[in-house]
TORGU-722891 format. One record per atom (N, C-alpha, C): residue in one letter; atom name; z, y, x. Coordinates in nm, 2 decimals, m for minus. Atoms other than C-alpha are relative to their C-alpha. Example, Ala and Ser with C-alpha at 12.3 -4.5 7.8 and 13.67 -1.06 7.14 Angstrom:
! residues 2
seke;filum;up;north;east
a;N;0.00;m0.12;0.09
a;CA;0.78;m0.45;1.23
a;C;0.00;0.12;0.09
s;N;0.00;m0.11;m0.09
s;CA;0.71;m0.11;1.37
s;C;0.08;0.11;m0.08
//
This chain:
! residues 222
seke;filum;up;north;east
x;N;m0.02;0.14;m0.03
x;CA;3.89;15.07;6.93
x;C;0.14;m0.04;0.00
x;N;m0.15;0.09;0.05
x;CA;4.22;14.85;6.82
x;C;0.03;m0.10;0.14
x;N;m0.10;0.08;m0.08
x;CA;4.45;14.73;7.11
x;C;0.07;m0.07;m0.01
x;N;m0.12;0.06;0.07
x;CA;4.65;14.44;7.06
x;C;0.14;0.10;0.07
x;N;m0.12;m0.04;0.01
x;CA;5.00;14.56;7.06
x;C;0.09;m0.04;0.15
x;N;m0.03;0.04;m0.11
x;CA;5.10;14.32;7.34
x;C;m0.07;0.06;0.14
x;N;0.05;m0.08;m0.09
x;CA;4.87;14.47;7.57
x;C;m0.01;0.15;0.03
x;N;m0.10;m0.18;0.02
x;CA;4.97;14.85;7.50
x;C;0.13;m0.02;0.09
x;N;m0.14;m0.01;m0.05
x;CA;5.34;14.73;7.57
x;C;0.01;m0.06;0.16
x;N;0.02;0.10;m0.10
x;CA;5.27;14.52;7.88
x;C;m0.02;0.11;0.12
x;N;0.08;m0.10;m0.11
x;CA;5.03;14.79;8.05
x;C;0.08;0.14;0.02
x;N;m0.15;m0.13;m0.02
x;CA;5.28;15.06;7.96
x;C;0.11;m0.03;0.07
x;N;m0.11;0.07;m0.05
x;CA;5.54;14.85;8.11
x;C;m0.01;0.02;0.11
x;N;0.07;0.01;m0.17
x;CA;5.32;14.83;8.45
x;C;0.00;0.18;0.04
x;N;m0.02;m0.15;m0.05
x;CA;5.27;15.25;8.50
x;C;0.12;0.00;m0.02
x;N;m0.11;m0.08;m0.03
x;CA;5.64;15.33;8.44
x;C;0.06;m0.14;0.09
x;N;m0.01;0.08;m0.12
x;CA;5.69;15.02;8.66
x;C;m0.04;0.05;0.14
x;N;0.07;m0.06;m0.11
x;CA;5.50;15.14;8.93
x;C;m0.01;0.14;0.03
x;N;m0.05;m0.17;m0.03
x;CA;5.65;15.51;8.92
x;C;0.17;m0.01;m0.02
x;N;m0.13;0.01;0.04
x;CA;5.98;15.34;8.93
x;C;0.06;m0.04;0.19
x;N;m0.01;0.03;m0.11
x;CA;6.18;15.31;9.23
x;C;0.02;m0.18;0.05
x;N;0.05;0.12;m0.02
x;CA;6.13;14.93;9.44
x;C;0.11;m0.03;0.09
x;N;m0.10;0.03;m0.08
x;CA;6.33;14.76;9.67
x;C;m0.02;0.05;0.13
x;N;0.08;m0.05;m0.14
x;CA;6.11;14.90;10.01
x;C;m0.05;0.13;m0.02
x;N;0.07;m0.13;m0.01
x;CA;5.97;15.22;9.85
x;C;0.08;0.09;m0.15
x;N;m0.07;m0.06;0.09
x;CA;6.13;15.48;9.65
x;C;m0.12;0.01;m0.09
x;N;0.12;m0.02;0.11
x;CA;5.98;15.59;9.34
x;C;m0.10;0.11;0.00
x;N;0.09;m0.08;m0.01
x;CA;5.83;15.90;9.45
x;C;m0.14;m0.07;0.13
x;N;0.09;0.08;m0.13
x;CA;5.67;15.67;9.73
x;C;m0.11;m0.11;m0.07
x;N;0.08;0.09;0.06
x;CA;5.52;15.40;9.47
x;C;m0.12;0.11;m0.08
x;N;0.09;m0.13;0.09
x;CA;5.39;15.69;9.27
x;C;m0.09;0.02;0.06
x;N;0.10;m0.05;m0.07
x;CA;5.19;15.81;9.55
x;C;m0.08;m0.12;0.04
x;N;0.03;0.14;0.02
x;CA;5.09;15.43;9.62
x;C;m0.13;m0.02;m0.04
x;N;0.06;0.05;0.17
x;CA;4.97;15.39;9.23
x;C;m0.13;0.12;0.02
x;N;0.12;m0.10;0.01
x;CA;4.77;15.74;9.31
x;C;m0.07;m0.05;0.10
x;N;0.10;0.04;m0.12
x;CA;4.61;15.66;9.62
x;C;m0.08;m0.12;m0.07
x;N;0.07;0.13;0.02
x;CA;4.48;15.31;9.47
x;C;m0.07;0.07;m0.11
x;N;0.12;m0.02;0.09
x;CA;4.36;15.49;9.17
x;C;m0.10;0.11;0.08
x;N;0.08;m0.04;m0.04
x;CA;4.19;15.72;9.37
x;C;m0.11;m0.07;0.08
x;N;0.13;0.12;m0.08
x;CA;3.99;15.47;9.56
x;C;m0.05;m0.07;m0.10
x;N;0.14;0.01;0.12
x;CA;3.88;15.33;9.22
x;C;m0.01;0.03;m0.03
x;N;0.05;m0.13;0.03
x;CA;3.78;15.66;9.13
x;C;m0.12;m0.01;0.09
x;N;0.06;m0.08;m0.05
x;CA;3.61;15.71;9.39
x;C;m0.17;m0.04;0.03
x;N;0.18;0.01;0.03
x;CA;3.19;15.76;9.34
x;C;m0.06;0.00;0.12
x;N;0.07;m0.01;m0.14
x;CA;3.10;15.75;9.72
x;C;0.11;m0.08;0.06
x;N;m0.05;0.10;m0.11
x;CA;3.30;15.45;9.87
x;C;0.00;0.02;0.15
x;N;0.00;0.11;m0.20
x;CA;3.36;15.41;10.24
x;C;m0.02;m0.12;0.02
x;N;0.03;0.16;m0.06
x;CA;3.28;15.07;10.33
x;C;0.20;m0.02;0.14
x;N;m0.11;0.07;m0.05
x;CA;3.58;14.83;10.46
x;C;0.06;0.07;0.10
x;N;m0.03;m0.02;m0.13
x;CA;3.55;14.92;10.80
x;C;0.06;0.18;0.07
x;N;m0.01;m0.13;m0.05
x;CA;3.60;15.30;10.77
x;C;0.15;0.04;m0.08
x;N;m0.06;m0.03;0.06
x;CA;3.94;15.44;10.69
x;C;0.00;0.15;m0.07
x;N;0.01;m0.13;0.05
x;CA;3.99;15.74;10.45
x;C;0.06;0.09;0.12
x;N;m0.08;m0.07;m0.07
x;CA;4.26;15.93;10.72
x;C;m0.11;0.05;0.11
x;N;0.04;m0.01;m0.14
x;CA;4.02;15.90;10.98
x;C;m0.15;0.02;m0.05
x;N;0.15;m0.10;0.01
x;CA;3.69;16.01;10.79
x;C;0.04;0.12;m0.06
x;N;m0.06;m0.13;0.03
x;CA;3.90;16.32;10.68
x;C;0.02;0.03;m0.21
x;N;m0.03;0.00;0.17
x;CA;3.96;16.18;10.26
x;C;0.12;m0.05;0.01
x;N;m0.15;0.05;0.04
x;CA;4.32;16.13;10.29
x;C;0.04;0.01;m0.13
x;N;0.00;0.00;0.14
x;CA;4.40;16.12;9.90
x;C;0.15;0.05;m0.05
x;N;m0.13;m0.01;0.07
x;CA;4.71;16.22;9.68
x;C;0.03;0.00;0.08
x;N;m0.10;0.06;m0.08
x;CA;4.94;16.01;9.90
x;C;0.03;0.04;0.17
x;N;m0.07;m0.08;m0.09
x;CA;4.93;16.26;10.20
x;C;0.08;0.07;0.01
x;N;m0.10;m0.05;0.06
x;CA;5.18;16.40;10.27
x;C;0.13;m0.11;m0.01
x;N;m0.14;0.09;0.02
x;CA;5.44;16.12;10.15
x;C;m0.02;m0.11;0.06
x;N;m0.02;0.14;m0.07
x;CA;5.30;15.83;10.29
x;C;m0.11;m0.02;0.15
x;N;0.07;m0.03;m0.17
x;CA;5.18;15.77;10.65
x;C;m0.16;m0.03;m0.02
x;N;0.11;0.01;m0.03
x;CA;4.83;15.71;10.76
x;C;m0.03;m0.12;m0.04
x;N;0.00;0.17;m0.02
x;CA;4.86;15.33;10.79
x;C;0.02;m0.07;m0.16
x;N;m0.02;0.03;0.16
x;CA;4.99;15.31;10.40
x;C;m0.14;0.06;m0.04
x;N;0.12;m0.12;0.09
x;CA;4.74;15.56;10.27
x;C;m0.13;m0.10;0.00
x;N;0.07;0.06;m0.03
x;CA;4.45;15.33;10.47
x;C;m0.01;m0.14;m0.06
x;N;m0.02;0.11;0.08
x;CA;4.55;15.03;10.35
x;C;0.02;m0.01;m0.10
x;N;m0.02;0.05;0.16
x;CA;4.63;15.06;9.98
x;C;m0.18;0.07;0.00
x;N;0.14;0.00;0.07
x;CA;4.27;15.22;9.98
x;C;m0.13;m0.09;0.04
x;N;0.14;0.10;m0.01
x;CA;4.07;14.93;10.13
x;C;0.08;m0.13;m0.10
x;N;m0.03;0.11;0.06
x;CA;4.32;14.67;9.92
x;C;m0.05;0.05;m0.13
x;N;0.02;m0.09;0.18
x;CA;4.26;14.89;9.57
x;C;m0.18;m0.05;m0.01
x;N;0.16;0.02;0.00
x;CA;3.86;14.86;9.69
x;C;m0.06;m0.08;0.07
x;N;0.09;0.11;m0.04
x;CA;3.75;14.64;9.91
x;C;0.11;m0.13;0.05
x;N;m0.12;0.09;m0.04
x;CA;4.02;14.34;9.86
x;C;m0.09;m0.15;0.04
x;N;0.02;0.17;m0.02
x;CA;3.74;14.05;9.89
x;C;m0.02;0.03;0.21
x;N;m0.02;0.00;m0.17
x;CA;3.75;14.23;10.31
x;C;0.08;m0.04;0.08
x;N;m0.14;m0.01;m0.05
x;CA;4.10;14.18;10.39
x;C;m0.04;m0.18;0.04
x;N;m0.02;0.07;m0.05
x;CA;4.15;13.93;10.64
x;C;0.15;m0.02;0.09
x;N;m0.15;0.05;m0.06
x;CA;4.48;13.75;10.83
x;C;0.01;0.15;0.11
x;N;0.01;m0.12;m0.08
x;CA;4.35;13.99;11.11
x;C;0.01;0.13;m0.02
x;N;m0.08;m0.13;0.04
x;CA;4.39;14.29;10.95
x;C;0.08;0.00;m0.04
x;N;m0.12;m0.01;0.04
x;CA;4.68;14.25;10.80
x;C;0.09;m0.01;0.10
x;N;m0.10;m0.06;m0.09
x;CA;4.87;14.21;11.11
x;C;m0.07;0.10;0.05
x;N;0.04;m0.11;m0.04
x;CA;4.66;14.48;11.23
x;C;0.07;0.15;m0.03
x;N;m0.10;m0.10;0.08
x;CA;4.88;14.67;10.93
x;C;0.15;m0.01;0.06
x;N;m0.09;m0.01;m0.03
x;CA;5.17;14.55;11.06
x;C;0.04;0.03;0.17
x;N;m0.02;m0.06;m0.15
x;CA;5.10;14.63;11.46
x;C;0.02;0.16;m0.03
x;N;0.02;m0.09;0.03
x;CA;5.03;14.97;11.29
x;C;0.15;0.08;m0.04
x;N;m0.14;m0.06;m0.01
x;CA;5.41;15.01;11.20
x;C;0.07;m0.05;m0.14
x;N;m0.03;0.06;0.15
x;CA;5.38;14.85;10.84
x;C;0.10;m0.14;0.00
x;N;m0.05;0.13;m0.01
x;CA;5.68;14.62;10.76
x;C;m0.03;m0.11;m0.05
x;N;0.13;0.11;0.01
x;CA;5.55;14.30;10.65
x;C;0.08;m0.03;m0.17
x;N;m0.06;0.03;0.13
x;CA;5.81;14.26;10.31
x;C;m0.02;0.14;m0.11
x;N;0.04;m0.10;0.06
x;CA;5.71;14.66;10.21
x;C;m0.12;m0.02;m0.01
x;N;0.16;0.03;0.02
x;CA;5.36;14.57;10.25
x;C;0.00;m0.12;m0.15
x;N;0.02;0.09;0.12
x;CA;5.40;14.28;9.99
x;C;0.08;0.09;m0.18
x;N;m0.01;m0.07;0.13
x;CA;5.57;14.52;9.73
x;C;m0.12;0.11;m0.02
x;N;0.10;m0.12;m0.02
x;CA;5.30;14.81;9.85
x;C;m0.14;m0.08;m0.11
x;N;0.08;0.08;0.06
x;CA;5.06;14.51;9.75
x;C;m0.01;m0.01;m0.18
x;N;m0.03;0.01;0.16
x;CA;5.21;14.43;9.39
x;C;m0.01;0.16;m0.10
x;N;0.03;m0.13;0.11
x;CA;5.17;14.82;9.30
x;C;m0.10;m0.02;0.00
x;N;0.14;0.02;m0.03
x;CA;4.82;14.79;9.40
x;C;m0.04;m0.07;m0.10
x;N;0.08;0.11;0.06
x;CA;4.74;14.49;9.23
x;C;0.02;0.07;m0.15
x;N;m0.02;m0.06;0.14
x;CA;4.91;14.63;8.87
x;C;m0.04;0.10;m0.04
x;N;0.10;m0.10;0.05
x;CA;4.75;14.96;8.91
x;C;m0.19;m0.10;m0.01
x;N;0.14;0.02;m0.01
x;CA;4.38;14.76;8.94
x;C;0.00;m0.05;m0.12
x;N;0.02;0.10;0.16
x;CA;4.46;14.52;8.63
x;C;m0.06;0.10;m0.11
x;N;m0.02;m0.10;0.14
x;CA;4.55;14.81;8.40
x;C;m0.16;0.06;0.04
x;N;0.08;m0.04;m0.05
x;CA;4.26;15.04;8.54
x;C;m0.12;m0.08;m0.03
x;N;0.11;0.03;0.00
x;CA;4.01;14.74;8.52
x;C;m0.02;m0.03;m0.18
x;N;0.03;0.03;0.10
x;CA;4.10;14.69;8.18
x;C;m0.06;0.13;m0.09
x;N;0.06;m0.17;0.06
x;CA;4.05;15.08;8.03
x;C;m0.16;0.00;0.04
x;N;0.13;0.01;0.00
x;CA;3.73;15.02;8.22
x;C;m0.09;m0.05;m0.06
x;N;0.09;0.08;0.06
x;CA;3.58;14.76;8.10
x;C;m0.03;0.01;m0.15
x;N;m0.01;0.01;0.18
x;CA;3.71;14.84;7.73
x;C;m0.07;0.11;m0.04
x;N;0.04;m0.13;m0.01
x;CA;3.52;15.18;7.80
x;C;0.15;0.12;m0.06
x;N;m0.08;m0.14;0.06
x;CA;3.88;15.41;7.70
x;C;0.02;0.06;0.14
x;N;m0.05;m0.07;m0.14
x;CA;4.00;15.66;7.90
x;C;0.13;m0.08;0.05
x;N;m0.09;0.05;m0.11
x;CA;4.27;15.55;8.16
x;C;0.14;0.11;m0.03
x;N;m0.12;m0.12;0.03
x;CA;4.63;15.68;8.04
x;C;0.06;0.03;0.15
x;N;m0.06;m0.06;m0.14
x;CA;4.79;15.88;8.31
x;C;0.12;m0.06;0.04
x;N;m0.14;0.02;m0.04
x;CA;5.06;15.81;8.54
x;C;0.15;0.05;m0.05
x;N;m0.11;m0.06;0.04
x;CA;5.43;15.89;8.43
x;C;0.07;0.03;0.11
x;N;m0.07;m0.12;m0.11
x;CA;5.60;16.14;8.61
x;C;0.08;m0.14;0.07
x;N;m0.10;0.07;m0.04
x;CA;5.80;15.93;8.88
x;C;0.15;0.02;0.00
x;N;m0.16;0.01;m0.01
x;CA;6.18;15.82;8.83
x;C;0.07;0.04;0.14
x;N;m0.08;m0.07;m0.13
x;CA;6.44;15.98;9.03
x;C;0.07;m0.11;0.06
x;N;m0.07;0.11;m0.05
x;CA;6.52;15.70;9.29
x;C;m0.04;m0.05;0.13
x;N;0.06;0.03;m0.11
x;CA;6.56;15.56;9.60
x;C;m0.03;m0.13;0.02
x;N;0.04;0.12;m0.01
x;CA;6.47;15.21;9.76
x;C;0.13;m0.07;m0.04
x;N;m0.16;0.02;0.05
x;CA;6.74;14.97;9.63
x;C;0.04;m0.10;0.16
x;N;m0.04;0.12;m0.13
x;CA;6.73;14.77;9.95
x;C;0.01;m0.14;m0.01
x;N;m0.05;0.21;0.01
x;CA;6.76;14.39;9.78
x;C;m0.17;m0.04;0.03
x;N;0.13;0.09;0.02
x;CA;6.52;14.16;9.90
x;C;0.07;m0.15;m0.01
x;N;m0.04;0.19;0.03
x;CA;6.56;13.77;9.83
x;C;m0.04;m0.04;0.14
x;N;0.07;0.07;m0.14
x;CA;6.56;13.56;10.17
x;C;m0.13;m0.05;0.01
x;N;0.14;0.02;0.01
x;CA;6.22;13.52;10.28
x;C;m0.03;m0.10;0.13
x;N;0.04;0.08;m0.06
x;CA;6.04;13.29;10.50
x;C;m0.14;0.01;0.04
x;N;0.15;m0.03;m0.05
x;CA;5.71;13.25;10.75
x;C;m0.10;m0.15;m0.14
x;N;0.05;0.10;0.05
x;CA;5.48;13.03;10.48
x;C;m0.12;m0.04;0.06
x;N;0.16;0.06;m0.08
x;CA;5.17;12.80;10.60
x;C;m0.14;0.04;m0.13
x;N;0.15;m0.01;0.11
x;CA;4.97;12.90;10.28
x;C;m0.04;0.14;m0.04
x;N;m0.02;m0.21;0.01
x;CA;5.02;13.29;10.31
x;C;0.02;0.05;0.10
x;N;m0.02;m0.08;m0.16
x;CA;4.96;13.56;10.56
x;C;0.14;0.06;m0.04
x;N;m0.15;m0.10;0.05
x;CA;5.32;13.74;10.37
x;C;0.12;m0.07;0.04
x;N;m0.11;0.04;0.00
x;CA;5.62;13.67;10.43
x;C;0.03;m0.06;m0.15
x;N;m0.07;0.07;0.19
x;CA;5.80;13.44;10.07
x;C;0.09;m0.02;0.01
x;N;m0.12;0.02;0.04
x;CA;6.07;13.38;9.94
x;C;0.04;m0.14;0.04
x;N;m0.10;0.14;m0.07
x;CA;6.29;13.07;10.05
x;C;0.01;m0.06;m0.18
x;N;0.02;0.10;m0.09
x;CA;6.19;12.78;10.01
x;C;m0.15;0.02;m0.01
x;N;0.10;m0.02;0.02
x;CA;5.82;12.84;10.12
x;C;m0.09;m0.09;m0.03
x;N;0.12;0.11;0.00
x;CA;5.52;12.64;10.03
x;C;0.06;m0.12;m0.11
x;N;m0.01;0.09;0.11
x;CA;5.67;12.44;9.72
x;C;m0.11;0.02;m0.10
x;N;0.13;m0.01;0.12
x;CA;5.40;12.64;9.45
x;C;m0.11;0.05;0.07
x;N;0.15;m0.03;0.00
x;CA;5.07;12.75;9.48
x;C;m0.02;0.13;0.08
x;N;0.02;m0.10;m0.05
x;CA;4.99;13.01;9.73
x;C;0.00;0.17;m0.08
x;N;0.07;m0.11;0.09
x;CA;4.84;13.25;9.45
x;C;0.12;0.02;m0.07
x;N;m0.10;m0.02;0.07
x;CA;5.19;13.23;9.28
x;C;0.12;0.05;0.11
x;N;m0.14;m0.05;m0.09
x;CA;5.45;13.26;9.58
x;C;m0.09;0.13;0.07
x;N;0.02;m0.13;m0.10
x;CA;5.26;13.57;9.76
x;C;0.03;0.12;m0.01
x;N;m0.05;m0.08;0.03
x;CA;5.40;13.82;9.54
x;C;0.21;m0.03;0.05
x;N;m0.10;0.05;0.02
x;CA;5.74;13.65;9.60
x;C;0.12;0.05;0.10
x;N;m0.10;m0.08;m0.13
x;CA;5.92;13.87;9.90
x;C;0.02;0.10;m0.12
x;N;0.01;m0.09;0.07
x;CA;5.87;14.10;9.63
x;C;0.02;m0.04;m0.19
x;N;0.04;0.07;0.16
x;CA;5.98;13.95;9.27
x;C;0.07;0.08;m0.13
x;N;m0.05;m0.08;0.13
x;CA;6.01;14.26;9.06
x;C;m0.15;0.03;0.01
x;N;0.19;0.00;0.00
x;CA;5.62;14.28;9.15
x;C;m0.01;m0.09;m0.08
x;N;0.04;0.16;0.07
x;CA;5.56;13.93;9.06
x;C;0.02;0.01;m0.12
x;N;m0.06;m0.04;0.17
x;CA;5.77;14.00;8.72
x;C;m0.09;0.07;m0.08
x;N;0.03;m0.13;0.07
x;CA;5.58;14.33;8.63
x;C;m0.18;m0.08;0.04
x;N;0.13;0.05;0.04
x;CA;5.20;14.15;8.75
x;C;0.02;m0.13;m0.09
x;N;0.00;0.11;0.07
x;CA;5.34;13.81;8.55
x;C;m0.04;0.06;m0.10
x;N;0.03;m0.11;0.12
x;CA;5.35;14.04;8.21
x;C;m0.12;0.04;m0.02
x;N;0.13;m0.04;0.01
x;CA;5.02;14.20;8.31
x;C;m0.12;m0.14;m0.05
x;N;0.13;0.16;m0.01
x;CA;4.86;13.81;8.35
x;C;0.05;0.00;m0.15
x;N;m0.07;0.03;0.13
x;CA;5.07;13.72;8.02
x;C;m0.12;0.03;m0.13
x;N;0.04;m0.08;0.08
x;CA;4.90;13.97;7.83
x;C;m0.15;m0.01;m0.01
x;N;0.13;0.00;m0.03
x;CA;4.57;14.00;7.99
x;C;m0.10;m0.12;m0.02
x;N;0.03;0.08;0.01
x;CA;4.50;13.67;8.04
x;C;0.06;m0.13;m0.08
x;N;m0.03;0.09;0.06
x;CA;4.70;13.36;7.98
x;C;0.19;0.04;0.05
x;N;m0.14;m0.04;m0.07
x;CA;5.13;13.36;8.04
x;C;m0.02;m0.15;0.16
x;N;0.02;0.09;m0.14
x;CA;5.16;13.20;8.41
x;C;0.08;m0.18;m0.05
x;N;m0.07;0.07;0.06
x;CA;5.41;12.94;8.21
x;C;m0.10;m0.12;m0.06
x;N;0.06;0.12;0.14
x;CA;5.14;12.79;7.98
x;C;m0.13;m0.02;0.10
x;N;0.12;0.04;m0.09
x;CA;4.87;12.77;8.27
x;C;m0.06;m0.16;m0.04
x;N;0.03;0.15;m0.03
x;CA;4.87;12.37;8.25
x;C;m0.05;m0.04;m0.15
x;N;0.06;0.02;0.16
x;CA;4.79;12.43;7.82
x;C;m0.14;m0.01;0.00
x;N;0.16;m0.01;0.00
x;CA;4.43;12.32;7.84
x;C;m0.05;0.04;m0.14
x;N;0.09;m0.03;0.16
x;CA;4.40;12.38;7.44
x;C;0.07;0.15;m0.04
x;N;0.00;m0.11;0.05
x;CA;4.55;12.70;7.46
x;C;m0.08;0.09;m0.01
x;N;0.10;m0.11;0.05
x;CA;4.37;13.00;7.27
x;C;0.07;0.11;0.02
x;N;m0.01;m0.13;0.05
x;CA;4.38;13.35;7.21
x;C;m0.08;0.12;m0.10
x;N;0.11;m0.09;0.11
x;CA;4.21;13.53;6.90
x;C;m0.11;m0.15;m0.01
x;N;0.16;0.08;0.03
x;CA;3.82;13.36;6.89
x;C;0.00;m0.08;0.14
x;N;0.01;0.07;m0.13
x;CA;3.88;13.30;7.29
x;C;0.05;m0.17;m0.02
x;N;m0.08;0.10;m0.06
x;CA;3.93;12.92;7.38
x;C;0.03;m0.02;0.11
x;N;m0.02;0.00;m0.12
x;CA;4.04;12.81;7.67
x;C;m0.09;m0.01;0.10
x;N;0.08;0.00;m0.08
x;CA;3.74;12.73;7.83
x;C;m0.08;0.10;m0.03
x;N;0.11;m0.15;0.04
x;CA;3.57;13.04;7.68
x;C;0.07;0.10;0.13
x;N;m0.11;m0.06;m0.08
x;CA;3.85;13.20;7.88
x;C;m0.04;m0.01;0.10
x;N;0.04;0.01;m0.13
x;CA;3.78;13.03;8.24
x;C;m0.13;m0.03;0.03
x;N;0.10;m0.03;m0.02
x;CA;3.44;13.07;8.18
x;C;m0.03;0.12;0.08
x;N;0.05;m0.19;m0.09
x;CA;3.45;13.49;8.22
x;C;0.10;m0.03;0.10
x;N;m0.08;m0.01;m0.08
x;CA;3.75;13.42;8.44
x;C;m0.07;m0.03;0.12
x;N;0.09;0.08;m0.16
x;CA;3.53;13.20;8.71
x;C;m0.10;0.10;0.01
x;N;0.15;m0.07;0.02
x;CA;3.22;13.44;8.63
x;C;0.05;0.14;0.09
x;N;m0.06;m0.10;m0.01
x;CA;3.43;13.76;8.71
x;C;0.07;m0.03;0.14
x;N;m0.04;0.06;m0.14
x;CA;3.58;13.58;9.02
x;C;m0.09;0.01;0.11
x;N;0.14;m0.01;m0.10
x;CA;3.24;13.52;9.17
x;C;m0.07;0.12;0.04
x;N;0.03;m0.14;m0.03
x;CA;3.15;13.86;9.11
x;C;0.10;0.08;0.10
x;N;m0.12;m0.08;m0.03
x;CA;3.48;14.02;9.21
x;C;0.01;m0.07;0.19
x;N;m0.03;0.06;m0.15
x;CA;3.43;13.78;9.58
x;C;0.17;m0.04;0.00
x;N;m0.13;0.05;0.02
x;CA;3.77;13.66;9.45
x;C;0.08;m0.14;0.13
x;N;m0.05;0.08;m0.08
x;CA;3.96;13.48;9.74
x;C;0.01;m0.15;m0.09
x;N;m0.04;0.14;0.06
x;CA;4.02;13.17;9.43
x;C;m0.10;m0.05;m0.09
//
């Protein structure tokens, strides 16, 4: 089966992204992350929402490097993201999670599912992770702010765009590396407002056809 080319470079872009070091989690710490989330969509016998892996005794990969409270949470956001509510999320953060590493922890999540759902769907195998880069957190974050349209903390000035676009935004080397993924995948975030844009045989509305279809399935928060 033939890949476009942009979608090879894009999704390649996202794994050594996500085994790269972040501003909140070094790179041996995203790595383990990226593993734990694939292992939860791996995995052929689910837990349900309510049960965490640590504490039914399936701690995954990311034992070991990352606490209980990470481990737990990238594996109900990787698999059961239409559960996640305001209330658990501070629940993550009563639990010890800071609220601006949770939104980078988030954006590995999200980039390992894209890639992941796309090898799925296409039936290929799923290329492997690349060894993690030798690095630690860099420490930059952009000033952030409480917003009214997001449980996350955002970037300054909050609540000017669209919820679904500022929530990666405490975190905008995520945002960057899932923009690329949408770009590719879908449409570029840029040209969203192109109602006659295409791609290949796709039209636009052929597009937000499976997009809405795939949403309703997926219990898509949008």
């Amino acid at each position: 089966m033939a890949v476009r080319p942009d979608l090879v470079a894009a999704q390649a872009a996202a794994w050594r992204h996500v085994t790269s070091p972040g501003a909140s989690w070094s790179a041996v710490e995203r790595a383990a992350i990226a593993q734990t989330a694939i292992a939860a969509l791996d995995d052929t016998d689910p837990l349900p929402p309510w049960v965490s892996p640590t504490t039914a005794g399936r701690a995954t990969s990311g034992d070991g490097l990352l606490t209980e409270v990470v481990i737990d949470a990238v594996y109900r956001i990787a698999r059961h993201a239409s559960s996640l509510t305001d209330a658990w999320y501070q629940a993550q953060l009563d639990r010890g999670l800071d609220p601006v590493a949770y939104v980078e922890m988030v954006g590995v999540v999200v980039a390992v599912a894209a890639v992941d759902g796309f090898f799925r769907a296409a039936g290929l195998q799923r290329p492997p992770l690349p060894a993690a880069v030798v690095g630690q957190p860099t420490g930059q974050h952009p000033p952030v702010e409480s917003a009214t349209l997001n449980w996350v903390p955002v970037a300054v000035p909050a609540d000017r765009t669209a919820a679904v676009v500022q929530g990666l935004s405490a975190a905008p080397e995520e945002w960057d590396n899932v923009a690329r993924l949408h770009a590719a995948q879908y449409i570029p975030v840029d040209e969203m407002g192109e109602l006659g844009w295409t791609r290949g045989t796709l039209s636009r509305s052929d597009m937000e056809l499976v997009a809405a279809r795939l949403s309703a399935a997926r219990e898509c928060f949008y």
